[in-house]
Structures are given as structure tokens and as C-alpha cells.
C-alpha positions as CSV (number, residue, x, y, z in Angstrom):
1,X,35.9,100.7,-27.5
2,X,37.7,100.1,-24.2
3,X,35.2,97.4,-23.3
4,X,35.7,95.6,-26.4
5,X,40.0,96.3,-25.9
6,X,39.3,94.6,-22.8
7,X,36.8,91.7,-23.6
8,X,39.6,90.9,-26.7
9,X,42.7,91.5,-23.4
10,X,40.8,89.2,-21.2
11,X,40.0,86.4,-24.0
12,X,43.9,86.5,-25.1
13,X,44.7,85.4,-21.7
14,X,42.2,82.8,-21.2
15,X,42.9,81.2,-24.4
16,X,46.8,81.8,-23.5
17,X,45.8,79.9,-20.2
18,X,43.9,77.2,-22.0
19,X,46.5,76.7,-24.3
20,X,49.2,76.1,-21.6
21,X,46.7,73.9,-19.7
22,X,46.3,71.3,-22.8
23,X,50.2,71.7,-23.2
24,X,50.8,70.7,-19.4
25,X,48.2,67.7,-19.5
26,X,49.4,66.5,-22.5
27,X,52.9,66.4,-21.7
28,X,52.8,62.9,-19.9
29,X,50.2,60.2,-18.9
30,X,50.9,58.8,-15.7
31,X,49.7,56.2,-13.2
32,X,51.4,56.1,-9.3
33,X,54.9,56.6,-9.5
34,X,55.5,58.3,-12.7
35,X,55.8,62.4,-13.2
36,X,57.3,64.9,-15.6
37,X,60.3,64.7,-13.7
38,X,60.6,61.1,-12.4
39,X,59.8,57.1,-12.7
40,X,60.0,55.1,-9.8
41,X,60.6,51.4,-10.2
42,X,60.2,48.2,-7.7
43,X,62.4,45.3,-7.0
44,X,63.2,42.7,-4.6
45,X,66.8,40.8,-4.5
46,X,68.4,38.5,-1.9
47,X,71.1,40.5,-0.5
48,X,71.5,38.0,2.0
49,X,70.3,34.4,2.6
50,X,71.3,31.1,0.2
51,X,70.8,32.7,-2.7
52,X,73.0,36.1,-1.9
53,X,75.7,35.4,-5.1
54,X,72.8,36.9,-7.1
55,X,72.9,40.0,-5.0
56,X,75.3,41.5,-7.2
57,X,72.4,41.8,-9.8
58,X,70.6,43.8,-8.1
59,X,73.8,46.3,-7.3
60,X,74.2,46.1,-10.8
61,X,70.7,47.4,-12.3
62,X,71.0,50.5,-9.5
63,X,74.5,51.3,-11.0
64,X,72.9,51.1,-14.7
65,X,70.4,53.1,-13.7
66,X,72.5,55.7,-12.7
67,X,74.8,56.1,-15.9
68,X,70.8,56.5,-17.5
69,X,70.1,59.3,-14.8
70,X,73.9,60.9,-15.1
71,X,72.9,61.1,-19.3
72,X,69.7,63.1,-18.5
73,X,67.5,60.1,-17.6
74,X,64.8,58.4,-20.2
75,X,62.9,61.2,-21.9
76,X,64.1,63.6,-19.3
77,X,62.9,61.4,-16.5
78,X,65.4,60.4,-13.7
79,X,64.7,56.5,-12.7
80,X,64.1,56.0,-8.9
81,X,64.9,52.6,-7.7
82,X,63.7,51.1,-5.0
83,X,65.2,47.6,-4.2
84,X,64.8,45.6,-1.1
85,X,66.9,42.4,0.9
86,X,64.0,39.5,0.3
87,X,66.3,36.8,1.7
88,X,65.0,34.6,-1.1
89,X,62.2,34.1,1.1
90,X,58.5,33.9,-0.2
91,X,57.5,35.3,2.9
92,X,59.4,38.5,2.5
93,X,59.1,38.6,-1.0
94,X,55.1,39.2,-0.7
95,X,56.2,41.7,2.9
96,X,58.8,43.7,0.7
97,X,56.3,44.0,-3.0
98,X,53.4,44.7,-0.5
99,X,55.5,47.8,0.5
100,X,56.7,48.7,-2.8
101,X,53.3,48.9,-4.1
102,X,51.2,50.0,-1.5
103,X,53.3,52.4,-0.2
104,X,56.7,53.5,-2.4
105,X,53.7,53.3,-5.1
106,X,56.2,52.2,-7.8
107,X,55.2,52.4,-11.4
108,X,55.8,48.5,-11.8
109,X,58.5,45.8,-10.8
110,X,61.5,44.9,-12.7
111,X,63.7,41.6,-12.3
112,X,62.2,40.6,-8.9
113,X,64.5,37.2,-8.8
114,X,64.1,33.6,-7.8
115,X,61.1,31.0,-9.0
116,X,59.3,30.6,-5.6
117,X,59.6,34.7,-4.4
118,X,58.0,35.0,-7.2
119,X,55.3,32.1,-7.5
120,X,54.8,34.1,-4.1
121,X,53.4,37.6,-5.7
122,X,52.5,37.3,-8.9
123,X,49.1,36.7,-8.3
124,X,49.1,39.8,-6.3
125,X,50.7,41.8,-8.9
126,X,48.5,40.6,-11.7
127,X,44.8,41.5,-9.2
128,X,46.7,44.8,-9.0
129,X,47.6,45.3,-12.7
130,X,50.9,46.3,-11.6
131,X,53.7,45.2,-14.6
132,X,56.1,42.6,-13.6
133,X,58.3,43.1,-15.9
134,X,61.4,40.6,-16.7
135,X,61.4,38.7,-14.2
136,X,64.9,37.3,-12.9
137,X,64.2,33.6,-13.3
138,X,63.0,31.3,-16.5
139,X,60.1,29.9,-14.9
140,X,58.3,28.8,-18.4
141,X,55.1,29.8,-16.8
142,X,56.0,33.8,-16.7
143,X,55.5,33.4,-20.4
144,X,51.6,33.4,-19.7
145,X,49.4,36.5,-21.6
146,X,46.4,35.3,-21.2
147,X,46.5,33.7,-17.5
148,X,48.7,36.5,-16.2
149,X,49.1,39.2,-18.5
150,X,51.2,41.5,-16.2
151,X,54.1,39.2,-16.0
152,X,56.9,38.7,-18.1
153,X,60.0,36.8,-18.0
154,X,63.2,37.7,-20.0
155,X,66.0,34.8,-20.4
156,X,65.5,31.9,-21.9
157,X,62.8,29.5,-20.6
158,X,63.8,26.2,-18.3
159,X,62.1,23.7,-20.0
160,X,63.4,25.4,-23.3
161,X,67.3,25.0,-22.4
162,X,66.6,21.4,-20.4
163,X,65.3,20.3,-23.9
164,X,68.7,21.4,-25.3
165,X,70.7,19.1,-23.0
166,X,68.8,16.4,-23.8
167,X,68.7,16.5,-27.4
168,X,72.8,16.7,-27.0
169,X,72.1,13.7,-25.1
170,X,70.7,11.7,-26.8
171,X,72.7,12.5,-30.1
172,X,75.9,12.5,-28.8
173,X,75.4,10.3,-25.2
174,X,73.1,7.2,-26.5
175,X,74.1,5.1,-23.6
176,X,74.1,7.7,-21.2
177,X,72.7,6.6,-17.5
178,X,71.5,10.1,-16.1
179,X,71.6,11.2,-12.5
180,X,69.8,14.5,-11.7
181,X,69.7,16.9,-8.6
182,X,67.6,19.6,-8.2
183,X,66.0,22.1,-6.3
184,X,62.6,21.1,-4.9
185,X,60.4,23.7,-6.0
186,X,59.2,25.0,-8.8
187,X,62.3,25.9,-10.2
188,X,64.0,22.9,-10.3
189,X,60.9,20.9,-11.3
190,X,60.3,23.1,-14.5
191,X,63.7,22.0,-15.1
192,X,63.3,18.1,-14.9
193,X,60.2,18.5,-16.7
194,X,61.5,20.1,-20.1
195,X,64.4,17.1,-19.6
196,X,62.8,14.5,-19.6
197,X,60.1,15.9,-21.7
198,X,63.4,16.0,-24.2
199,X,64.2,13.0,-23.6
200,X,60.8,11.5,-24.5
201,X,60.3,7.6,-23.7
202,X,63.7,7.2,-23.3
203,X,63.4,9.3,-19.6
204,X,62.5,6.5,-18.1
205,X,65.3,4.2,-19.1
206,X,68.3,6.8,-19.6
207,X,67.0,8.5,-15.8
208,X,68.8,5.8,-12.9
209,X,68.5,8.4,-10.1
210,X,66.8,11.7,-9.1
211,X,67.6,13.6,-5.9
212,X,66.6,16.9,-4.4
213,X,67.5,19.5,-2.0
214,X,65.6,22.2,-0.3
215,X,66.5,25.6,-0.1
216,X,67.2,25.6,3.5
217,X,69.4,22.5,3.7
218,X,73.0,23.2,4.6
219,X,75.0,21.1,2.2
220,X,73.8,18.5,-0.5
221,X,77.1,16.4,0.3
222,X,74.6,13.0,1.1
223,X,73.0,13.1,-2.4
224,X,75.8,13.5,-4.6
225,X,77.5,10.4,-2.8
226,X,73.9,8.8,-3.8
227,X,74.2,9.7,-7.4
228,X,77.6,8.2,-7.8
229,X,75.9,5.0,-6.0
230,X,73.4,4.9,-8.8
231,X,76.1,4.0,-11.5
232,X,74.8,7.5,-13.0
233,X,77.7,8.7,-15.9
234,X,75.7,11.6,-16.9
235,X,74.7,14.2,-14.0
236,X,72.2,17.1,-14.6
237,X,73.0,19.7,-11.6
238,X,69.9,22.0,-11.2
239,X,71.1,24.5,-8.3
240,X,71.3,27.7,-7.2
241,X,75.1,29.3,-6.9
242,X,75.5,27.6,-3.4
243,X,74.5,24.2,-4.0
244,X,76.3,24.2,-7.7
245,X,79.6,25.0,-6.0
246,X,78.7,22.0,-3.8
247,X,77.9,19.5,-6.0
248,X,80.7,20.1,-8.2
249,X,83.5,20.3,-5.3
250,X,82.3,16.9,-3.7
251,X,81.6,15.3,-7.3
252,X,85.4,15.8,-7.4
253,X,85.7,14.9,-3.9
254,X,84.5,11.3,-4.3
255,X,86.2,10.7,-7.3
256,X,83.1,11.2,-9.5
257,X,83.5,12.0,-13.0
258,X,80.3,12.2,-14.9
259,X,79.7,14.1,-17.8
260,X,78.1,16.9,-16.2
261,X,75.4,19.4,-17.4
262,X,75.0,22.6,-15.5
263,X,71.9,25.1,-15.8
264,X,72.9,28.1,-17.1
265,X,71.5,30.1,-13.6
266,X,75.1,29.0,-12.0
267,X,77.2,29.1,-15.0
268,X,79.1,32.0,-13.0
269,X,82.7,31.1,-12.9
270,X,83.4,33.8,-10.3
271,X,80.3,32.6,-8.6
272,X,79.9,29.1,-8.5
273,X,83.4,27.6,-10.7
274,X,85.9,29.5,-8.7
275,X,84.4,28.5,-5.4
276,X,84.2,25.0,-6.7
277,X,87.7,24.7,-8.2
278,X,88.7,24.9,-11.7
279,X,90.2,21.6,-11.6
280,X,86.9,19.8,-10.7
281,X,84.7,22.3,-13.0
282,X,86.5,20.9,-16.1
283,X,84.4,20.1,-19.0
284,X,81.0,21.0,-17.3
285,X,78.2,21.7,-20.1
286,X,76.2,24.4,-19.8
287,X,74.2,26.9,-22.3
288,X,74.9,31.2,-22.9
289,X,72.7,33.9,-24.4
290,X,75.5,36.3,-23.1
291,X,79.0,37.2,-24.0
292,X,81.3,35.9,-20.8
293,X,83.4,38.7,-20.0
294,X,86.5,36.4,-19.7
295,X,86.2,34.9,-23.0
296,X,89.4,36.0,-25.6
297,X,87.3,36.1,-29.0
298,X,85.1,39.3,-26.8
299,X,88.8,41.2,-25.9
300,X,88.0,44.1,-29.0
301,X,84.4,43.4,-29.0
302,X,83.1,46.7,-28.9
303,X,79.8,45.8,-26.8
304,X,82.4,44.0,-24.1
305,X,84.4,47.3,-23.7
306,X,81.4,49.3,-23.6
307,X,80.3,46.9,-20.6
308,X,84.2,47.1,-18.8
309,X,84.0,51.0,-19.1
310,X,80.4,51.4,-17.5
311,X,81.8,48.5,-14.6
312,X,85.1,50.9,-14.0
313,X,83.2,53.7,-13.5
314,X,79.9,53.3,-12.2
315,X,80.3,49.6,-10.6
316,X,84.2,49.8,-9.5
317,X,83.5,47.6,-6.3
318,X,81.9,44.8,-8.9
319,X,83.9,41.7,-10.2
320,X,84.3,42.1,-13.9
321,X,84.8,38.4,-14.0
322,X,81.6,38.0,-12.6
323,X,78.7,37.2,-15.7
324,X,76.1,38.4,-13.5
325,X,77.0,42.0,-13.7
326,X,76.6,41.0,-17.6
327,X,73.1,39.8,-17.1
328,X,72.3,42.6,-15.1
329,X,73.4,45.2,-17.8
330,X,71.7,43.6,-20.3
331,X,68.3,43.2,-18.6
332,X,68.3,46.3,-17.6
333,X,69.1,48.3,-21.1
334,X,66.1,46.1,-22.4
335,X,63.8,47.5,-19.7
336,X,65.4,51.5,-20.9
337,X,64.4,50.2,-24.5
338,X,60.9,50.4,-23.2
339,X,60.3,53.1,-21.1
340,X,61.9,54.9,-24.2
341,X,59.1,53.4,-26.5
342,X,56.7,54.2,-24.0
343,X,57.7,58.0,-24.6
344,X,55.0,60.1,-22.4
345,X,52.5,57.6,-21.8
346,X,53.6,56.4,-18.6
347,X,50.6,53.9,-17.4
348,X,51.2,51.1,-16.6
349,X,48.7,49.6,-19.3
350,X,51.1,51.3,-22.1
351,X,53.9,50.0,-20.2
352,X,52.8,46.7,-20.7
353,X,52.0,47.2,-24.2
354,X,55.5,47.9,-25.1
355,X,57.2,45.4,-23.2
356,X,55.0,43.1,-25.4
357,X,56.5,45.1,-28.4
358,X,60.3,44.4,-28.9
359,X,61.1,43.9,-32.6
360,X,64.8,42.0,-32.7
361,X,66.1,44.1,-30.4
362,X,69.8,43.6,-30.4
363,X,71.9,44.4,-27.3
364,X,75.9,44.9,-26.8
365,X,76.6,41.7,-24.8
366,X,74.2,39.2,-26.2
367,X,75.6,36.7,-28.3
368,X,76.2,37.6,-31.8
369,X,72.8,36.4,-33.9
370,X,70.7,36.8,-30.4
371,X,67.7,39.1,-30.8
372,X,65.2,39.9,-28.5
373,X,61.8,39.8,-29.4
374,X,58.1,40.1,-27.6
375,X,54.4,40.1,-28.6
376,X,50.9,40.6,-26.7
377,X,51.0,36.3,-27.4
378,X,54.5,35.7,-27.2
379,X,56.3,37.2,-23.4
380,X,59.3,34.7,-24.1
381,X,62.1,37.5,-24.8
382,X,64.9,35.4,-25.5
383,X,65.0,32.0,-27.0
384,X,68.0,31.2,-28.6
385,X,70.5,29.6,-26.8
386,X,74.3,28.8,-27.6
387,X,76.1,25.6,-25.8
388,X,79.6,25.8,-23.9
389,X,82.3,23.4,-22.4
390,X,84.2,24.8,-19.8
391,X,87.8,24.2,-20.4
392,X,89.2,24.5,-16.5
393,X,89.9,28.1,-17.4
394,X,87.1,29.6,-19.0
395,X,83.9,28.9,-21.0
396,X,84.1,27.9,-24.9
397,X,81.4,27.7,-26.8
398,X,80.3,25.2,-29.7
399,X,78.2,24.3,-32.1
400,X,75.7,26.7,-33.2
401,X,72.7,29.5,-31.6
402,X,69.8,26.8,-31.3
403,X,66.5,28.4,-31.2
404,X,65.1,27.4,-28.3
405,X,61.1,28.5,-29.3
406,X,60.6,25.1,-31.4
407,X,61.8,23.3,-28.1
408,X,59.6,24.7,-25.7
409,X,56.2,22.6,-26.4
């Protein structure tokens, strides 16, 4: 009897013990740099260097993140963020991802920003199966599954909103003599290409000039002054923040006055208008996918004061006039959309699986009738686009959301 008492004693605690084993391993899956308690992301951002206005992006996603950790973090997970100065600098790109992965050990990347940092690792990335989730440039080759399945981009392709400027050009500017400056990389070139790949035959009669810049240059003074030369009426600036502000102030400058199309990368009118001058940034073209904060028909728009509230409080020393810290915000909820589909399964496979699984997903400060949406064939999140005039105070929009998917090819 007192055998059998304890043979029954000692099988109640193993199967207690085996039953709070299978709870404990099936609480969460995890690669590197996830737990029951935490999930550690990766991300490089130039805080310094030519490309430094986009710095406030990356000040940004660290300040959402912590309104998601101050709520109890993402199924009781508290985000870690790692985010490190690249310079906009290949070089340090592949230095600073190098250390994020092989030695923070970060789950995956999110919104490591600029076209050539990262050309620079996403080779590396996609050998190491590491997610590279939402990118912070339209680069139409992050939207590659089968090539590079680990990468994804978020905003709206280049090519896709170049193709948008030319079909207004060519409906509304027949005679139009086009002058275009852009970056000379891979950025700027994806640009031209979905331009004049708008344009069709008529690229090579409407195009009188094209002039580029490198990233390094100090000023880009000498080839606006060529552009002018070229009897060019229509100008297609495809810069950076720096170089925008630029082009714009010395367009003015030299008495210049094309009509002027400006990617939507430096449509920041805290960043790149202001600098320039309001006077000379009047009735510059460019395209949204976001609300501007400074626009009057978003005062009582309830995503816009949800935005202002989270700025006040957890990003006071941010400019709310800046649409970066909108961009930021907006990114960055879409990334918490997934790790809360991902639920316990925190590999970086599954990861991946539901950043390729956003069903019109509709966020605060996208523009009303702008959905998100993603598939294992289809890592183009947004493609609908809206076009605005700035008026020499702010940005108004017109005509109607264009769906940019049925421009891209």
C-alpha cells in the first residue's frame, strides 16, 4: 500500500513536471534575439553625414517603440532597439549590420535607410536569412521574393511614382522640354528609369538635359545653372534633403522657373522647403501616401491627433511640422501589426511569413482610401499614391489616389 501511495505520489509529480515542461516550450518559438520577455530589433540610420535630415526617423521609431513597451509591449514582449550612426555610408552600413547581427544577435532589421547602404547588405542579410524588413527607401528591386526573399520594402516604389509624373506630363505638359538631376546611384537611376519608362518614346524628345550629383559633392549649384542652359521648362529634382534644398534655392537664385517635380523622399517642408524658402518652393509637384501634419482638412482628423499626442509626449524634442516623424510612426505601427500576427512564433521564418501577410491594413495617418497590403509574391506594401502642389505655405493635394501597382511594369 505505501509503495503503491508512493509510486501514484512520485507519478503525480512527474506528469505535473511534464506538464509544465510542454507548457514552458510551448509558450514561444524563438530564433537569436527573441525570449518570453523580450524582442530585439536592428537598424542603421544616418545620424550624421549628407543624409542626416533623415535622422529624425530613426529618433522617431525608438520613441514609438517606447509608447509600445510603456503599454505592456507586443504580446507581453518589451521591443529592444538597437540603432546605429551609418553616415549614409555603404561602408559602415555593412561594419554597423555586421555588428547587429553577429553580435547584438537581433531578431531581424527594420527600416535600415538609404538605396546604396542598403544595395550594400542585403546580400548579406538574405545568405543569413535574417528579415529585412521595410526597408527605408523605394528601391523597386526590394520588392523581389524570389531573388531575395528576406527583404522588403514599404513606401511606394520609385519607378511606380516617376511613372505618375510622367503620365501628368504628358497629359497636362505635351510640349514640355524636361531637365532632370539626380543622384548617381541606384537611387536616383531607379528613378529616371520609371520616368522615362513613363514617358515611352517620347523620353527621348521631351528629355533636353540630364545631370547628376554624387553623394559626396558639396553643392550641385554648377548643374542647375546647366539645366536652365538647356532651355529645360520642366525639371524633375531627384535628391536627397540636402541637395533638394539646393536645387530649389539656386533654381530661384538664377531666375529659373520651371515647372518642377520633386520626389516624394524630400517633400519635407521642415526639411527641405523651409531651408529652401517658401517663396522659391511655390508650386513644386510632388506625390503623398501620408497625411502632412500641417495640412487644415487633417486639424480634427482623429488619426492626426492621435499622432500630435504620441509627438508631445514621447517625442517632445521632435518638430511636429516635420512629415518624417509621420513616416516614422507609420512604418513603425505596421512593423507592431506583425510581430502581433506573429503571436509566439518568433523565428525569423514566421516573421517573414507575416510580413508577407498584411490584408488592407489601414493605418491613422495614411491617406484616406490608402491600404496596405503584402503577399509571399507581392513585397510592395504600399502602392497608391496621391499628387500635391505646394502652395508657398503648405502642401494641397489634387486629383485622385492613383494606384500605383498598374504603373510599375
Amino acid at each position: 500500500m505505501i509503495r503503491k501511495a508512493l509510486f501514484s505520489g512520485l507519478f503525480a509529480v512527474l506528469l505535473g513536471m511534464s506538464l509544465l515542461l510542454g507548457a514552458a516550450s510551448g509558450a514561444g518559438k524563438y530564433d537569436p534575439g527573441a525570449s518570453d520577455t523580450e524582442i530585439k530589433i536592428g537598424n542603421t540610420n544616418p545620424y550624421s553625414g549628407p543624409a542626416s535630415a533623415y535622422g529624425t526617423i530613426g529618433r522617431a521609431i525608438a520613441a514609438y517603440f517606447q509608447k509600445i513597451n510603456d503599454e505592456g509591449g507586443i504580446n507581453g514582449r518589451k521591443i529592444v532597439f538597437l540603432s546605429y550612426d551609418d553616415g549614409y555610408s555603404p561602408p559602415k552600413t555593412v561594419e554597423q549590420v555586421r555588428r547587429l547581427v553577429e553580435q547584438d544577435r537581433v531578431l531581424f532589421l527594420f527600416q535600415t535607410l538609404g538605396t546604396p547602404t542598403n544595395t550594400a547588405i542585403w546580400k548579406y542579410v538574405n545568405r543569413k536569412k535574417i528579415p529585412h524588413l521595410f526597408v527605408a527607401t523605394g528601391a523597386t528591386k526590394w520588392g523581389d521574393p524570389k531573388g531575395h526573399p528576406w527583404t522588403m520594402g514599404w513606401q511606394p516604389n520609385y519607378q511606380s511614382e516617376a511613372k505618375i509624373y510622367a503620365k501628368y506630363i504628358l497629359q497636362h505638359l505635351p510640349e514640355a522640354k524636361i531637365g532632370i538631376l539626380y543622384q548617381n546611384d541606384d537611387y536616383g537611376k531607379d528613378y529616371v528609369k520609371g520616368f522615362k519608362d513613363g514617358l515611352g518614346e517620347k523620353a527621348q524628345t521631351m528629355i533636353v538635359a540630364e545631370q547628376t550629383y554624387e553623394v559626396t559633392d558639396p553643392t550641385i549649384e554648377s548643374q542647375i545653372v546647366n539645366l536652365k542652359s538647356s532651355g529645360a521648362n520642366v525639371f524633375f529634382n531627384v535628391t536627397t534633403p540636402k541637395f533638394a534644398a539646393q536645387a530649389i534655392k539656386k533654381a530661384a537664385d538664377i531666375g529659373w522657373k520651371p515647372v518642377h517635380f520633386l520626389n516624394n523622399v524630400s517633400s519635407s517642408v521642415e526639411a527641405v522647403l523651409k531651408p529652401a524658402g517658401f517663396a522659391a518652393s511655390k508650386g513644386i509637384i510632388t506625390a503623398f501616401y501620408l497625411k502632412d501634419p500641417d495640412d487644415p482638412q487633417w486639424q480634427d482628423d482623429p488619426g492626426r491627433k492621435e499622432w500630435l499626442a504620441w509627438m508631445e509626449r514621447y517625442y517632445p524634442e521632435g518638430n511636429i511640422h516635420d512629415s518624417f516623424n509621420v513616416y516614422a510612426y507609420t512604418v513603425t505601427q505596421t512593423l507592431v501589426h506583425v510581430l502581433q500576427q506573429a503571436g509566439d512564433d518568433l523565428t525569423r521564418a514566421n516573421i517573414m511569413r507575416q510580413a508577407a501577410n498584411i490584408r488592407d491594413l489601414e493605418l491613422p495617418m495614411l491617406l484616406p482610401g490608402i491600404k496596405i497590403n503584402t503577399s509571399p509574391t507581392d513585397f510592395y506594401p504600399i502602392e497608391q499614391l496621391q499628387l500635391a502642389r505646394f502652395n508657398g505655405e503648405r502642401w494641397v493635394l489634387f486629383g485622385e489616389v492613383i494606384d500605383s501597382s498598374t504603373q510599375r511594369r
